[in-house]
C-alpha positions as CSV (number, residue, x, y, z in Angstrom):
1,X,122.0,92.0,93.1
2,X,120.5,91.2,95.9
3,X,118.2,94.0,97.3
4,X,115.9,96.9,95.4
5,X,114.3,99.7,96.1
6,X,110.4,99.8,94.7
7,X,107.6,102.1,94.2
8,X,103.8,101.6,94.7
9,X,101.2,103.1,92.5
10,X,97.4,102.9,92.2
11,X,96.6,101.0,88.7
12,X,94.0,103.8,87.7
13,X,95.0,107.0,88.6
14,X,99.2,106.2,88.7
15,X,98.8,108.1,92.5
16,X,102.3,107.2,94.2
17,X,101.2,104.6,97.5
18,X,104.7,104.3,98.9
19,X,108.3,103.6,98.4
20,X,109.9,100.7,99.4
21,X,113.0,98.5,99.4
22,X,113.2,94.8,99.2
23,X,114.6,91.5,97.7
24,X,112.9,88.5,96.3
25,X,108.7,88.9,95.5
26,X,108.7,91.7,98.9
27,X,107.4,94.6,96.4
28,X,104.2,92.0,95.1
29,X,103.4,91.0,98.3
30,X,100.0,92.4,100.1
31,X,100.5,91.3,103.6
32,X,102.5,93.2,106.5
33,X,100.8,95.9,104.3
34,X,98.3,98.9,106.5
35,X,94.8,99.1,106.5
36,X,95.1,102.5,104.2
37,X,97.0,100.8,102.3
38,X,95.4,97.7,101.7
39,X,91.8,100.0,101.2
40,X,93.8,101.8,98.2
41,X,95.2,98.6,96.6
42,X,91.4,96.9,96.6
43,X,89.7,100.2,95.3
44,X,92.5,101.1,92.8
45,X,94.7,98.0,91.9
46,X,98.2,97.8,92.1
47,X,101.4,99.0,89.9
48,X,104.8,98.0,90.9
49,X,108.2,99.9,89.8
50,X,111.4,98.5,90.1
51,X,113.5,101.9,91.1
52,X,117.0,100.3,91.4
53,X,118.9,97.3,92.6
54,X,121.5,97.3,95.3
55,X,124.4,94.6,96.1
56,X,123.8,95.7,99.7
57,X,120.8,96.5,102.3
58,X,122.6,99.4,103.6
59,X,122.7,101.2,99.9
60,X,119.1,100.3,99.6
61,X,118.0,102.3,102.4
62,X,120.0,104.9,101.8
63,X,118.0,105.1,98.6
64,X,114.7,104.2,100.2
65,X,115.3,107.7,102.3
């Protein structure tokens, strides 16, 4: 499986940051990332959710939406 779809939380509070699709370490890295964002993740921490995986990029948008 080659792509996923991923979910951002704040560490503290479990506040939904953003959803996200991806393959290899794209829903652990911080760059590429906004400001907002960014602010959140230092003040709050980070909590990453694997929401599915996909065999293709197209599915994994489609699930993104």
């Amino acid at each position: 499986m080659s792509f996923y779809t991923y979910a951002h939380y704040t560490s503290d509070t479990k506040q939904l940051l953003s959803i996200g699709k991806g393959r290899g370490k794209r829903a652990w890295q911080h760059f590429s990332r906004n400001k907002h964002w960014k602010n959140k993740v230092a003040k709050h921490g980070l909590s990453v959710e694997i929401l599915a995986n996909w065999q293709t990029e197209q599915e994994a948008f489609e699930h993104e939406k």
